[in-house]
C-alpha positions as CSV (number, residue, x, y, z in Angstrom):
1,X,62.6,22.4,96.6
2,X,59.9,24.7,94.7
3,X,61.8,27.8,96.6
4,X,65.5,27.1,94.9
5,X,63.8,26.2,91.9
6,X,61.9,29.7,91.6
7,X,65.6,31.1,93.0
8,X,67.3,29.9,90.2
9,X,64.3,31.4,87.9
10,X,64.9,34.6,89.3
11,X,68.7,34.5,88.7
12,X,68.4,33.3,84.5
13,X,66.4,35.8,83.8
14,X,67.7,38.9,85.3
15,X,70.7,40.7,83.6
16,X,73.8,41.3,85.6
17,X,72.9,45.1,86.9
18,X,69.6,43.7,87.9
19,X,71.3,41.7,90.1
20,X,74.1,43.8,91.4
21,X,71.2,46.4,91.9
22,X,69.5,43.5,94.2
23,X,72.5,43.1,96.6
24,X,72.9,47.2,96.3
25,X,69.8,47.9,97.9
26,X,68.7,45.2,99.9
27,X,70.5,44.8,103.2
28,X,71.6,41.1,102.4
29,X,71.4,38.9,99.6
30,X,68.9,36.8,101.2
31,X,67.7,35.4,97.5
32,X,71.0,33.2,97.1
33,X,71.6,32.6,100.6
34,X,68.8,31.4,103.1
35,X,71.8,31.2,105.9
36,X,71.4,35.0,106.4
37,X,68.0,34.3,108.3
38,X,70.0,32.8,110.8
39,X,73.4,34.8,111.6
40,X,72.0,38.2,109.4
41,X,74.3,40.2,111.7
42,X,77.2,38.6,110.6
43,X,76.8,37.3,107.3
44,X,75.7,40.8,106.3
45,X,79.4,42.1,106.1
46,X,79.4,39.8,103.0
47,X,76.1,40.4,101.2
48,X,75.6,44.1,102.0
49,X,76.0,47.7,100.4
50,X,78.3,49.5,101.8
51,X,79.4,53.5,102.3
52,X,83.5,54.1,100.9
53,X,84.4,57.2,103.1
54,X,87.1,59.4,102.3
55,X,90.1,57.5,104.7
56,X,88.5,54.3,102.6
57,X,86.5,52.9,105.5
58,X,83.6,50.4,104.3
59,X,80.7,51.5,106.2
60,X,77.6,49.4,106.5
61,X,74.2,50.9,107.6
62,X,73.4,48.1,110.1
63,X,76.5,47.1,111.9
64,X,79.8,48.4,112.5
65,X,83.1,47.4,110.9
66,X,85.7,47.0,113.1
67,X,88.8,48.5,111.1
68,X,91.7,46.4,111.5
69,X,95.6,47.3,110.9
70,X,97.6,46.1,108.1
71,X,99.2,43.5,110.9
72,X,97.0,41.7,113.2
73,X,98.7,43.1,117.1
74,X,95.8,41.7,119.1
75,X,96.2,38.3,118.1
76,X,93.3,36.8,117.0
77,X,94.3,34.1,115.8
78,X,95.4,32.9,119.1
79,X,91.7,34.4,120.4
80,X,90.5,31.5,118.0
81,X,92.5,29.0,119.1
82,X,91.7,29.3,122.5
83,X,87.8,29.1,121.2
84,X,88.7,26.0,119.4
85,X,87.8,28.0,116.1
86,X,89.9,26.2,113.4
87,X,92.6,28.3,111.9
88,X,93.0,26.6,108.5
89,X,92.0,28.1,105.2
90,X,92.3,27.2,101.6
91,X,92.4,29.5,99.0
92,X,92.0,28.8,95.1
93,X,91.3,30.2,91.7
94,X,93.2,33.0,89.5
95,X,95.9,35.7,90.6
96,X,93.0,37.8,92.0
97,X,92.2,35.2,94.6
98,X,96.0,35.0,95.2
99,X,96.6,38.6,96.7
100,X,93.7,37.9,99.3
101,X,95.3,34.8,100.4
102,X,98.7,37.5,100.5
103,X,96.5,39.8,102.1
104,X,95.4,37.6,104.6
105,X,98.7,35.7,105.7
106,X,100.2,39.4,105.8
107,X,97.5,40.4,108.2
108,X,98.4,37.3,110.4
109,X,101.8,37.8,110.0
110,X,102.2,34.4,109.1
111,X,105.8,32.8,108.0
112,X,105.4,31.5,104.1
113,X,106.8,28.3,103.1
114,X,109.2,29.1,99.9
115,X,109.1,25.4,98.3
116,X,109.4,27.4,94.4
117,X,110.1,30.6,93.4
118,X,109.0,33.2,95.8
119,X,109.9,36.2,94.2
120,X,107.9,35.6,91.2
121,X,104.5,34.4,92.1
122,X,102.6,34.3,89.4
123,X,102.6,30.9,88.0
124,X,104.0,29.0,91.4
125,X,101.3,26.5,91.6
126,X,100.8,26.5,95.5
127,X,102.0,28.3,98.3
128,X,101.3,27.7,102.2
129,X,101.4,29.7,105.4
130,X,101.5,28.9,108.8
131,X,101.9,29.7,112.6
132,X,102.3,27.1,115.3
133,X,101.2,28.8,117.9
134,X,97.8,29.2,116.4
135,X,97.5,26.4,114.6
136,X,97.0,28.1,111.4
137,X,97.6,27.5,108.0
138,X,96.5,29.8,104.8
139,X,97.2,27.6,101.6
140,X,96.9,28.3,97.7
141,X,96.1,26.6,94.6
142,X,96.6,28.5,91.5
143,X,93.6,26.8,89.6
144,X,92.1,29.3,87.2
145,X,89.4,27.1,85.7
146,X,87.9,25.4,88.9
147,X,89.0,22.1,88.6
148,X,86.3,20.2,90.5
149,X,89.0,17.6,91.5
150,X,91.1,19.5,93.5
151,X,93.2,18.7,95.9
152,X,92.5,20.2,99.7
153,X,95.4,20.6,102.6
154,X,94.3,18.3,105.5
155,X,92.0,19.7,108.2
156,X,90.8,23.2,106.1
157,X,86.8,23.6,106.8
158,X,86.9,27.1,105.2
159,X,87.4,27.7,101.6
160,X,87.7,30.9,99.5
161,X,87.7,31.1,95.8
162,X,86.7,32.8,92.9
163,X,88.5,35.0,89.7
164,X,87.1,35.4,86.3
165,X,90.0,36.3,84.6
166,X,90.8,33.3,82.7
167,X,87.3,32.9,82.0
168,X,87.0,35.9,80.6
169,X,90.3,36.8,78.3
170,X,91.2,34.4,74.7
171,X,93.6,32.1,74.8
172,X,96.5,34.5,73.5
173,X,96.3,36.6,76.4
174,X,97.1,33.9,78.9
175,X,100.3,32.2,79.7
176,X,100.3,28.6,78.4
177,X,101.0,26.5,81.3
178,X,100.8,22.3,81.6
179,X,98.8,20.9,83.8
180,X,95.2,19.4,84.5
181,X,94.2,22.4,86.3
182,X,95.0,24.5,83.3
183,X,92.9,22.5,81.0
184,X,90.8,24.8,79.3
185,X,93.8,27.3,78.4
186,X,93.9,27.4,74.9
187,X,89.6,27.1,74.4
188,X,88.0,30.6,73.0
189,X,86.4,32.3,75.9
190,X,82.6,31.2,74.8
191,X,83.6,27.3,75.0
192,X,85.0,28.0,78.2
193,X,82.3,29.6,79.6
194,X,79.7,27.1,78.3
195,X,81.8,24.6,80.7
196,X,82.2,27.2,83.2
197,X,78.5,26.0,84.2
198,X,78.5,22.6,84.7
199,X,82.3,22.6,86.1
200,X,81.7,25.0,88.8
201,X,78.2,22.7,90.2
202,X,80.2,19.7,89.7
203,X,83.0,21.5,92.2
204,X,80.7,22.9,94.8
205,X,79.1,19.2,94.9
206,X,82.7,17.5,95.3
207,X,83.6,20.4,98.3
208,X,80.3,19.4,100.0
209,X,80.1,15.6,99.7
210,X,83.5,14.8,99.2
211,X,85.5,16.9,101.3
212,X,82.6,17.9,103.7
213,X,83.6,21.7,103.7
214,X,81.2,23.4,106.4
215,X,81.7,27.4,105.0
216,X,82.6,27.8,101.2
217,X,83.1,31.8,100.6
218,X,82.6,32.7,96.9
219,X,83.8,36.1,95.8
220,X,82.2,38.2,93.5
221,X,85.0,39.5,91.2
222,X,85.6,42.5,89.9
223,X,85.6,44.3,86.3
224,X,88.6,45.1,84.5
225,X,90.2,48.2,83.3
226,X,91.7,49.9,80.1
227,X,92.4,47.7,77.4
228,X,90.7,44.7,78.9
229,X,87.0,46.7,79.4
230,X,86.5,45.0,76.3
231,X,85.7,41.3,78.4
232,X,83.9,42.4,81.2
233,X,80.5,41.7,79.5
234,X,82.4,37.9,79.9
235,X,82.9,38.6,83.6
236,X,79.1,39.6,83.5
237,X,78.2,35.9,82.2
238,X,80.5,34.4,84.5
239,X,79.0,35.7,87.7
240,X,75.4,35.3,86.1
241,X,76.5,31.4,85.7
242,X,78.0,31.5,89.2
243,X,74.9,33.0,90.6
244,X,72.5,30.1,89.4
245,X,74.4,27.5,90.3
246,X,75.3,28.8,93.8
247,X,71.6,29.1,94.3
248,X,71.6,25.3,94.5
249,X,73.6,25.5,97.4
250,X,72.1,28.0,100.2
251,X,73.1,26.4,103.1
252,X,76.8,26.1,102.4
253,X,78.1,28.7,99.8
254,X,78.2,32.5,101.1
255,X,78.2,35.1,98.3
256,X,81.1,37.5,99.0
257,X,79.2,40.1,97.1
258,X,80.7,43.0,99.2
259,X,83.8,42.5,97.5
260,X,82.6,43.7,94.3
261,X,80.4,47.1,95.8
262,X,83.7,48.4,98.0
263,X,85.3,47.9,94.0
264,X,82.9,49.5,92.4
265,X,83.0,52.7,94.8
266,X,86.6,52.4,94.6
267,X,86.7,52.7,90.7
268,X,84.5,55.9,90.8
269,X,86.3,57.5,93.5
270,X,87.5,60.6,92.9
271,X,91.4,61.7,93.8
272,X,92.6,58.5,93.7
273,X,93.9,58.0,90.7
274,X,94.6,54.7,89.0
275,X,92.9,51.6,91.7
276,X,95.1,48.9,89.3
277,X,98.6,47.9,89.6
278,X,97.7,46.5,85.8
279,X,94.4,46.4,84.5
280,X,93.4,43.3,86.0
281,X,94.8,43.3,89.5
282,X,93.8,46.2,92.5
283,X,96.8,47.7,94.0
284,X,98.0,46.7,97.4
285,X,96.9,49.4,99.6
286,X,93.1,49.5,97.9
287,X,93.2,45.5,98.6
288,X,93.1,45.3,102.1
289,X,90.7,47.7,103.1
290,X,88.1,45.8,101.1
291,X,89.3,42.7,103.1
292,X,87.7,43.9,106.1
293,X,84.7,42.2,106.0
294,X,86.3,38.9,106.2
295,X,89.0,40.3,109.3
296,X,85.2,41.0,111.0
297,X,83.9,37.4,110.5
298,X,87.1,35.8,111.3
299,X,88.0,38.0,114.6
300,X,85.4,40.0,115.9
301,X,83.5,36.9,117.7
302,X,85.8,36.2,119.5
303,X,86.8,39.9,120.7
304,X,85.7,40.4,124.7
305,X,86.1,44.1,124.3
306,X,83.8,45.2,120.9
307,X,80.2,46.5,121.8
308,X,77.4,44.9,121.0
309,X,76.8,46.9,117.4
310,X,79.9,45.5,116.0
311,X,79.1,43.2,113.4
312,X,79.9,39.5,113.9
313,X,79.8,40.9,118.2
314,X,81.0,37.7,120.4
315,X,77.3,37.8,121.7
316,X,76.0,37.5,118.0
317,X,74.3,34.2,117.3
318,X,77.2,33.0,114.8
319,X,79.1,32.2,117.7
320,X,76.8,30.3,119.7
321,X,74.6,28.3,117.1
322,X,77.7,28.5,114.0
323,X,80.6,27.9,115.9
324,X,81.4,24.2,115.0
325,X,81.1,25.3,111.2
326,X,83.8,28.1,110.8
């Protein structure tokens, strides 16, 4: 008890470089997330610095990255099935969150169920993937503002969420929409924020007790750009907030804080030109190479034919002691 408490200390009172600095240069973030004691090898794709190369491979210095096509051809989805790995995964929050639930089904190749408007996906409320054969099933849940009473798809152990954007931006940059899980819509961005806190412990506590999720994945977003640079001291209070209250919760909720470093690199690349489809979103073909941490944890234990210095290796100790909580 007196370690969380002096955890949480440690969070409140350093600014948000301080902490990014802490994930930078440490080879896990071991002060949020006690887990990494146990399965270091393969958490560490999450809570580690990486190396962008010049191909945009994410390097880290510990473990090697298997680097996966845009579409899955070795089927390891099936590879899971056969484990008795569940398939099923539920992604929520903003549009940010969305494209790595796109990312993701597009990886698995999985057939989307058009129940709205598929074109235009912005506002569709939720959209669902699946594949038979594998027993697998990527939902999403357009809910901006963490709603702590939201409603999971049957049988998902593995959840995904995050996005700060509508957090972070006033009212009049957002597009009204009704709805309980777009309550705080039209509140000025320091009201949100101060409920931000208590909304987002009140979720992690529903998704534990409630629902009995066994892996929650919380992803460190990223800034924005141009016009918007303006908020992204909001985005810095947002992930301070997050921070604390995760910190409450080491044994469940893994910090996805690689997300944010492979941006970062990304943003200061040179030759690339513009990362952002908008100033708010990262384009398509920057989006799935910093996916590739979560194509490691998802596939590579189960992969007969990786080496052992492959992260997440099917020897690693996350597939023998972790396996019923994936």
């Amino acid at each position: 008890m007196k370690r969380s408490a002096d955890r949480r200390k440690l969070i409140v009172s350093l600014g948000i470089t301080k902490l990014l600095a802490i994930a930078y240069f440490t080879s896990s973030w071991n002060i949020y997330n006690n887990r990494v004691d146990k399965i270091e090898k393969c958490l560490s794709v999450f809570q580690s610095n990486g190396s962008l190369k010049s191909d945009l491979k994410w390097e880290l210095p510990h473990c090697k990255l298997k680097i996966f096509p845009q579409i899955d051809s070795e089927s390891c989805l099936k590879r899971r099935f056969a484990k008795n790995l569940n398939n099923r995964f539920f992604f929520f929050g903003d549009s940010t969150i969305r494209i790595k639930a796109l990312t993701l089904a597009k990886f698995f190749n999985l057939t989307r169920d058009c129940k709205e408007n598929c074109e235009d996906l912005r506002l569709v409320l939720n959209i669902h993937w699946e594949d038979a054969d594998s027993n697998t099933t990527i939902d999403y849940l357009l809910n901006p503002f963490f709603n702590p009473y939201t409603e999971l798809p049957e049988g998902a152990p593995t959840v995904l969420f995050g996005g700060a954007a509508w957090f972070s931006r006033p009212p009049e940059h957002l597009t009204f929409v009704q709805g309980h899980y777009f309550d705080l819509l039209h509140l000025p961005i320091p009201v949100k924020l101060g409920i931000h806190k208590a909304r987002l412990d009140r979720l992690l506590n529903h998704l534990i007790t409630f629902w009995k999720i066994e892996t929650i994945i919380w992803i460190l977003p990223e800034t924005m750009l141009g016009n918007l640079t303006q908020y992204n001291e909001h985005i810095d209070i947002y992930i301070q907030q997050s921070l604390e209250v995760i910190s409450k919760y080491p044994d469940t909720v893994i910090v996805w804080s690689s997300w944010r470093m492979f941006f970062d690199q990304l943003k200061n690349a040179e030759g690339l030109g513009s990362i952002m489809s908008d100033d708010v979103h990262v384009k398509d073909q920057y989006e799935f190479p910093g996916m590739q941490p979560l194509l490691n944890f998802l596939c590579n234990p189960v992969d007969e034919n990786l080496d052992s210095d492959y992260c997440c290796h099917k020897s690693d100790v996350f597939l023998k002691e972790e396996k019923k909580n994936l």
